[in-house]
C-alpha angles and dihedrals in degrees: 000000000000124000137204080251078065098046096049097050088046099048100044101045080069109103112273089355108150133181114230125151120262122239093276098051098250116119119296135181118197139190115203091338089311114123103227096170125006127166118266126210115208103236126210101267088037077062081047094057105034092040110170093359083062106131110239095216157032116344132206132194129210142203110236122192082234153343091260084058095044089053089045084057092048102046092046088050110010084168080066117026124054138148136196144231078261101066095048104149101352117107109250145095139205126238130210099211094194083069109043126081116228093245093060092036083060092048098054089038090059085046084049091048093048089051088071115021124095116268095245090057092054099045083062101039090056096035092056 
């Protein structure tokens, strides 16, 4: 089970990776002004969708390289991994913190954080 204390470690040790709050006040991490994860509060038709399969418990949202990669996560761990009517055709996908280990959550931050830094960035990041 993962935290925002998580989260927050994980996000900020990538290169120029900074926290500032989103536009609507909830947690953000940003990579040259590019929001790579940002908390993500269920709102009330995103209950209506999901109905029972509805997460109690922290989101996080995640920036995908694409939609074709969101579905692949979800498919592979649909406990952890969802998305909403909300998210059709953006690349992203929501976390259910309470159900990720810390290991896997730093895995698909790194991927987050590659969706929106510069290449050159990347290539030394990976490469140290």
């Amino acid at each position: 089970m993962a935290t925002w204390e998580d989260v927050d470690r994980i996000a900020l040790a990538l290169p120029e990776a900074v926290a500032s709050p989103s536009h609507t006040g909830t947690r953000s991490w940003r990579v040259q002004d590019k929001a790579f994860a940002w908390e993500r509060r269920l709102r009330q038709a995103d209950v209506a969708e999901l109905g029972d399969a509805v997460p109690e418990g922290p989101v996080l949202a995640l920036r995908v390289p694409d939609v074709g990669a969101r579905a692949a996560l979800i498919a592979d761990s649909p406990d952890v991994f969802f998305a909403t009517a909300h998210f059709a055709g953006y690349p992203a996908v929501l976390v259910w913190l309470d159900a990720i280990g810390v290991h896997e959550l730093a895995q698909v931050v790194d991927d987050a954080w590659a969706c929106r830094a510069p290449h050159r960035m990347i290539t030394e990041h990976r490469a140290g």
